[in-house]
Backbone as JSON Lines, residues from 0, in Angstrom:
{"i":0,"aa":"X","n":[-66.59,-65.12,-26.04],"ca":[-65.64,-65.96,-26.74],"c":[-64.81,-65.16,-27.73]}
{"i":1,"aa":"X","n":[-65.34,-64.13,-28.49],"ca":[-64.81,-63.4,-29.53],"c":[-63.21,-62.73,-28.54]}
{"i":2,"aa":"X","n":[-63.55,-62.36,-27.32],"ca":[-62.48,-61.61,-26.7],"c":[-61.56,-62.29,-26.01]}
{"i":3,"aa":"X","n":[-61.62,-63.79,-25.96],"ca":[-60.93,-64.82,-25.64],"c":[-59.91,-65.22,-27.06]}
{"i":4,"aa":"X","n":[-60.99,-65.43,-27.87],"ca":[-60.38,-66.24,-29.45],"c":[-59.75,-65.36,-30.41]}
{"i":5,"aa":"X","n":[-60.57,-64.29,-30.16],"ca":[-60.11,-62.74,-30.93],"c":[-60.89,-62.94,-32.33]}
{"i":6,"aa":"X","n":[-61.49,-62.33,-33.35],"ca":[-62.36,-62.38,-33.94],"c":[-62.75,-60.24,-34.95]}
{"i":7,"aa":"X","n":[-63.91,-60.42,-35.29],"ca":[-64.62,-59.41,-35.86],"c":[-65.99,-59.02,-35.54]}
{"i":8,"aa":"X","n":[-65.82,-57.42,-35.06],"ca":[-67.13,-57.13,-34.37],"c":[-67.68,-56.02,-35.34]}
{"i":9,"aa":"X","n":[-68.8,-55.92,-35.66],"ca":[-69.23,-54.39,-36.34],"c":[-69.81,-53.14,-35.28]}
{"i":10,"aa":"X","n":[-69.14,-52.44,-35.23],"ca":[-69.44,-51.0,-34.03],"c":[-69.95,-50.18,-35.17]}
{"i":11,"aa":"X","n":[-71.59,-49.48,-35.01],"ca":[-72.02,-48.07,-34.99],"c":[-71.42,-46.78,-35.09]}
{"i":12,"aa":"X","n":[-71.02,-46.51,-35.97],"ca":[-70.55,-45.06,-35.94],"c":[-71.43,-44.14,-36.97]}
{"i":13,"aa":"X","n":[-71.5,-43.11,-37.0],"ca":[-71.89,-41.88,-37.46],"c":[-72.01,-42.53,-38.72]}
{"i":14,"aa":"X","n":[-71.24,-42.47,-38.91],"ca":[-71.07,-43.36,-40.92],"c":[-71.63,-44.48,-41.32]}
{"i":15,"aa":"X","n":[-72.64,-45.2,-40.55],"ca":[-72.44,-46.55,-40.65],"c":[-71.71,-47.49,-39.52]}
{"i":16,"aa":"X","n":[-71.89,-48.72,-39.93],"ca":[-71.2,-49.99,-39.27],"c":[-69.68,-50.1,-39.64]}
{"i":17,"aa":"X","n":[-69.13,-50.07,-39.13],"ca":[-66.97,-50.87,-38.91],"c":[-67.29,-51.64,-38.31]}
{"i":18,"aa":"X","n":[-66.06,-52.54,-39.0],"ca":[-66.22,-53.79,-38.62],"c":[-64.58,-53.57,-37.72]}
{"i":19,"aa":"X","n":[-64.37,-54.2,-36.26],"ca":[-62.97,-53.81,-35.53],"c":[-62.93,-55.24,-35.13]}
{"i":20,"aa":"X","n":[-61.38,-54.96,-35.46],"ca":[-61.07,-56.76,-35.18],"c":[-60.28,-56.85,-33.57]}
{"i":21,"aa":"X","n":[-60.92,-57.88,-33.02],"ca":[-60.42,-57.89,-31.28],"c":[-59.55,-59.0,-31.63]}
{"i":22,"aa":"X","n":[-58.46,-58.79,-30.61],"ca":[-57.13,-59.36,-30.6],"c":[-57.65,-60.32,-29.5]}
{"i":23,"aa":"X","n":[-56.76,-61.71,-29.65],"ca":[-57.24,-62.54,-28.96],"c":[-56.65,-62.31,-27.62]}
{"i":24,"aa":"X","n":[-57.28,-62.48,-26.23],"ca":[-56.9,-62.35,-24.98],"c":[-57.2,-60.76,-24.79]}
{"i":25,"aa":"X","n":[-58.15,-60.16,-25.54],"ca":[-58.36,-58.99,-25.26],"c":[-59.25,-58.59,-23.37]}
{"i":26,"aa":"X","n":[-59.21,-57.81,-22.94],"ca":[-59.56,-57.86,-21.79],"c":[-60.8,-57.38,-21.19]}
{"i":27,"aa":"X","n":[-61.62,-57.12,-20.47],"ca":[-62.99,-56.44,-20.6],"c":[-62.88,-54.81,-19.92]}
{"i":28,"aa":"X","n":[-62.91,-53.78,-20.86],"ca":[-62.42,-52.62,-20.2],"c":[-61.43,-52.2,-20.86]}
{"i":29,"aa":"X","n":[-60.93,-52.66,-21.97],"ca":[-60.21,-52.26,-22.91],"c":[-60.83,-51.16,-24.29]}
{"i":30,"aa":"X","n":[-60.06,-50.77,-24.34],"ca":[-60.47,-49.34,-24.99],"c":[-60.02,-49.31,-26.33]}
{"i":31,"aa":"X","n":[-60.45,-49.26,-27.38],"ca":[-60.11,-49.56,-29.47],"c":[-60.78,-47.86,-29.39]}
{"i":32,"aa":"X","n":[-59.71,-46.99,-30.45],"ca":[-59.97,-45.98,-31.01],"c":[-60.4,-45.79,-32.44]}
{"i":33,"aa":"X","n":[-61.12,-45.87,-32.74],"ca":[-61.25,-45.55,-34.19],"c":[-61.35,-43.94,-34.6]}
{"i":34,"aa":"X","n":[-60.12,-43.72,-35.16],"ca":[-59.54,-42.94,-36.03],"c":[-60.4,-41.89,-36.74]}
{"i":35,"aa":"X","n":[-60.66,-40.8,-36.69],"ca":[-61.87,-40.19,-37.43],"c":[-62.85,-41.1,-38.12]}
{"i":36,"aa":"X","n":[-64.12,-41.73,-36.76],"ca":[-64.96,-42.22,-37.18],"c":[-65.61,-41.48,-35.8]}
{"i":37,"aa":"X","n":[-65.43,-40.7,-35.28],"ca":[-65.84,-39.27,-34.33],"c":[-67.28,-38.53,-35.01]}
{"i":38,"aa":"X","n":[-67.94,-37.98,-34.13],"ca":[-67.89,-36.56,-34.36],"c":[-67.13,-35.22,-34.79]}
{"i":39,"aa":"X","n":[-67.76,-34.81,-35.77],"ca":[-66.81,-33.24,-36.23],"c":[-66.72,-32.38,-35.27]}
{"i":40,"aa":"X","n":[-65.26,-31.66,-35.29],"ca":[-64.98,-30.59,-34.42],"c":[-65.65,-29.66,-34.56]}
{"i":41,"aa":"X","n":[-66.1,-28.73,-33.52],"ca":[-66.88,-27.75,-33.64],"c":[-66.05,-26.49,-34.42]}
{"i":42,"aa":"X","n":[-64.66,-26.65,-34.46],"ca":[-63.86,-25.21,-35.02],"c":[-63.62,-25.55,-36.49]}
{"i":43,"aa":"X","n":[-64.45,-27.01,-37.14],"ca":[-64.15,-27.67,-38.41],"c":[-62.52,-27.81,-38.5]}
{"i":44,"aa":"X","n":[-62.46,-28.35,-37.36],"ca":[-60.57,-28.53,-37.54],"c":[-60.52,-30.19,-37.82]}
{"i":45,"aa":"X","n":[-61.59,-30.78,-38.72],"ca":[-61.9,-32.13,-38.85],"c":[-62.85,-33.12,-38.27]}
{"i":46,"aa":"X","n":[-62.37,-34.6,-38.32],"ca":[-63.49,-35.04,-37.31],"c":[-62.6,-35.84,-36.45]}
{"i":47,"aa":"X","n":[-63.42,-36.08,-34.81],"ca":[-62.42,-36.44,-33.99],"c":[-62.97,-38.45,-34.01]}
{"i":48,"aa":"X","n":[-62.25,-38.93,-32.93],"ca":[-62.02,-40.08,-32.97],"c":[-63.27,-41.02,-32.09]}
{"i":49,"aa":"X","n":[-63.4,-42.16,-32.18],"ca":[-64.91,-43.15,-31.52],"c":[-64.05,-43.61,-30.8]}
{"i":50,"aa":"X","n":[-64.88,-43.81,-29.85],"ca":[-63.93,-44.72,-28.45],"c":[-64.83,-46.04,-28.09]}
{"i":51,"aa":"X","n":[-64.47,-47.11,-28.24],"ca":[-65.11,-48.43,-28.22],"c":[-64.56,-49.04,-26.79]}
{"i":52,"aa":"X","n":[-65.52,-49.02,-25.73],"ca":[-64.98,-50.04,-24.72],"c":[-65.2,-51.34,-24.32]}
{"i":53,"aa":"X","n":[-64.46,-52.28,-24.65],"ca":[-64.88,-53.47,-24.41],"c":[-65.71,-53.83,-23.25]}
{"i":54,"aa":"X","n":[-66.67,-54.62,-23.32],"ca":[-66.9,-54.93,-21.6],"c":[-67.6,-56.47,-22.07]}
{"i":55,"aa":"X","n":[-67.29,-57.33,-21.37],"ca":[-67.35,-58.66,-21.16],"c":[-68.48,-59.45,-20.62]}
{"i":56,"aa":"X","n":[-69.25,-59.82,-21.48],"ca":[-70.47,-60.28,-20.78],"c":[-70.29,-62.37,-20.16]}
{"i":57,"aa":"X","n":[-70.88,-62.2,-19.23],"ca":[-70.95,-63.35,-18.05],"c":[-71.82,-64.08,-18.44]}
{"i":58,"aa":"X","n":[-71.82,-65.3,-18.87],"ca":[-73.25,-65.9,-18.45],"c":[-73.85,-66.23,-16.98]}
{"i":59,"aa":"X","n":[-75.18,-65.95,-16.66],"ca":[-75.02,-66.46,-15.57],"c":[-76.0,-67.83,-15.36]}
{"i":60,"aa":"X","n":[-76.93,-68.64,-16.21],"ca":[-77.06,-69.66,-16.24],"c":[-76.42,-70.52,-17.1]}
{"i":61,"aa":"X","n":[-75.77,-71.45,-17.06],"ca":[-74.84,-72.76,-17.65],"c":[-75.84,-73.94,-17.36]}
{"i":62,"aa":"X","n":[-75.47,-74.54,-18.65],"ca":[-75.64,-75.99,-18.63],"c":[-74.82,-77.02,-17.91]}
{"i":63,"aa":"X","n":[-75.29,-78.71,-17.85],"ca":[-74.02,-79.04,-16.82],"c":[-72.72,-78.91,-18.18]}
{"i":64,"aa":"X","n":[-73.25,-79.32,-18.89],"ca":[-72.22,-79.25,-20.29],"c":[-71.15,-78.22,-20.12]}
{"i":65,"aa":"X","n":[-71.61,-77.06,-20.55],"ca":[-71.4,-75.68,-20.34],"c":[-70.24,-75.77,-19.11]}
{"i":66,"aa":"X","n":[-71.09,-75.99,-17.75],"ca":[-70.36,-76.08,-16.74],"c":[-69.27,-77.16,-16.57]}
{"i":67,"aa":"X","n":[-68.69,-77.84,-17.39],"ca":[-67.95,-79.37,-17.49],"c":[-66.54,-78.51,-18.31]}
{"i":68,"aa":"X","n":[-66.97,-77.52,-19.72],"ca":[-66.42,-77.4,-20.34],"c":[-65.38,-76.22,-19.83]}
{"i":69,"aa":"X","n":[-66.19,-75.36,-18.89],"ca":[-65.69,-74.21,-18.1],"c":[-64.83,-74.6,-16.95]}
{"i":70,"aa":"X","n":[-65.06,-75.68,-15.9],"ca":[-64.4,-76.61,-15.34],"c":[-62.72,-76.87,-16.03]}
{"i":71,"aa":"X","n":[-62.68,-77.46,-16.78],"ca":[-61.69,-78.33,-17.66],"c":[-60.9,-76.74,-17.95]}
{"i":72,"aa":"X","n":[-61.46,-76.41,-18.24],"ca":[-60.74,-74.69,-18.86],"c":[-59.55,-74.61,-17.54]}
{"i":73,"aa":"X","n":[-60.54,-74.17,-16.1],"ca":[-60.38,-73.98,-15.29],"c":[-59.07,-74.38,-15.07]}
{"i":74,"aa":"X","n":[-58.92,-75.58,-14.96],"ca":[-57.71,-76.69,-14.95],"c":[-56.14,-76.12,-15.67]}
{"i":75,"aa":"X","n":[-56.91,-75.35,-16.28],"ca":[-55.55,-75.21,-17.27],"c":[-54.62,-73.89,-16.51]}
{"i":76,"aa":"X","n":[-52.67,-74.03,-16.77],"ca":[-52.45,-72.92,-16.42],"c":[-52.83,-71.82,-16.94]}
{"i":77,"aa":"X","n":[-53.1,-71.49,-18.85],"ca":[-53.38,-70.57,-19.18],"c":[-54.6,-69.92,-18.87]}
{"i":78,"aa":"X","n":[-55.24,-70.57,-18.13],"ca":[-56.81,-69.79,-17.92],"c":[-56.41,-69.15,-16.34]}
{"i":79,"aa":"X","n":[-55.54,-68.98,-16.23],"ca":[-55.71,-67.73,-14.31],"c":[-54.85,-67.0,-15.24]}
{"i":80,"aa":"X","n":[-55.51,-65.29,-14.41],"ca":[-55.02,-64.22,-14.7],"c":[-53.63,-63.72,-14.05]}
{"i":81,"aa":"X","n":[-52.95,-63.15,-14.98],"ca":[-51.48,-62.98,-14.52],"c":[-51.35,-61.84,-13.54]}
{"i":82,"aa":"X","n":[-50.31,-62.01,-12.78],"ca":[-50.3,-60.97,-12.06],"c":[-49.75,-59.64,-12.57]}
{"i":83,"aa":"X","n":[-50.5,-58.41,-12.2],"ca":[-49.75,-57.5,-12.59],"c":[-49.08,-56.75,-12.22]}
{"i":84,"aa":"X","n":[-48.06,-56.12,-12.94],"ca":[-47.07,-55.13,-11.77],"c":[-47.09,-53.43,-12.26]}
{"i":85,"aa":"X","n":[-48.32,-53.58,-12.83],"ca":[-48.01,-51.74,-13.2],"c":[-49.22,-51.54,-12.46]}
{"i":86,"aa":"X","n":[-49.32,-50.24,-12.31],"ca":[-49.8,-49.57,-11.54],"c":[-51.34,-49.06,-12.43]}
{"i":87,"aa":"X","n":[-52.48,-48.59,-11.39],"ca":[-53.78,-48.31,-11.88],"c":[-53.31,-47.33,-12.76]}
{"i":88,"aa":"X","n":[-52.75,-45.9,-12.69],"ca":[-52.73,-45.01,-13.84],"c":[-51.82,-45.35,-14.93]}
{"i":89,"aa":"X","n":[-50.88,-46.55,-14.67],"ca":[-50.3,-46.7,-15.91],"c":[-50.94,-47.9,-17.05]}
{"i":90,"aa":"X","n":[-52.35,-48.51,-16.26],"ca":[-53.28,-48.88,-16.55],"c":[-54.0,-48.28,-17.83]}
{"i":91,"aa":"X","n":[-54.53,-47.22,-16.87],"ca":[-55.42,-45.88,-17.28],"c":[-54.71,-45.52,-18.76]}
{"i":92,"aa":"X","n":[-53.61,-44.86,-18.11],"ca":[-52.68,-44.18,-19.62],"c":[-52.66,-45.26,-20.86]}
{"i":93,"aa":"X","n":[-52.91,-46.73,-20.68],"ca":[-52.21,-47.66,-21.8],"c":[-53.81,-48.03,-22.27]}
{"i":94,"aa":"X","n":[-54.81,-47.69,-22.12],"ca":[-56.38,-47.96,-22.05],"c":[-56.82,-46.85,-23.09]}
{"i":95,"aa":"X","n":[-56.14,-45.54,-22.43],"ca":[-56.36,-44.01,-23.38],"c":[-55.78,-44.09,-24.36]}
{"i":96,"aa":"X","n":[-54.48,-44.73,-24.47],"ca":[-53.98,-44.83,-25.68],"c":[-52.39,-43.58,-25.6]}
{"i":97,"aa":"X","n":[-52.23,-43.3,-24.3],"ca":[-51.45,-42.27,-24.17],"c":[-50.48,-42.29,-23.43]}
């Protein structure tokens, strides 16, 4: 729900817990950089960056509830995925951040 509604997650890093805020309609396989919250470079040329990948967990038992409410979703235009027109590496490149 958090990656549907968009929300606040706390990620593990070296330092402690960050808290990274997911944008709503975020996707599963999406990639958040955090900014020197890395490991240090080995040449002490600083510290490098954390790579957070989203991934989307399924339920796989539902209630009928559950299943009524997912239904109705269903229904809606905004719930099917859009089609896309870019290509897997320009995928890739916008995931890396590059």
């Amino acid at each position: 729900t958090i990656a549907a509604l968009g929300g606040e997650i706390s990620v593990p890093t070296l330092n402690g817990n960050h808290t990274l805020k997911i944008p709503s309609g975020t996707q599963s396989g999406k990639v958040f950089r955090l900014k020197g919250k890395g490991i240090p470079r080995l040449n002490g040329g600083g510290v490098g960056d954390e790579l957070v990948q989203v991934a989307v967990w399924t339920p796989t038992e539902l209630s009928a509830e559950d299943k009524k409410h997912l239904e109705s979703l269903n229904r809606s235009p905004h719930f099917k995925p859009p089609r896309s027109d870019r290509s897997f590496f320009q995928k890739l490149r916008e995931s890396l951040g590059i």
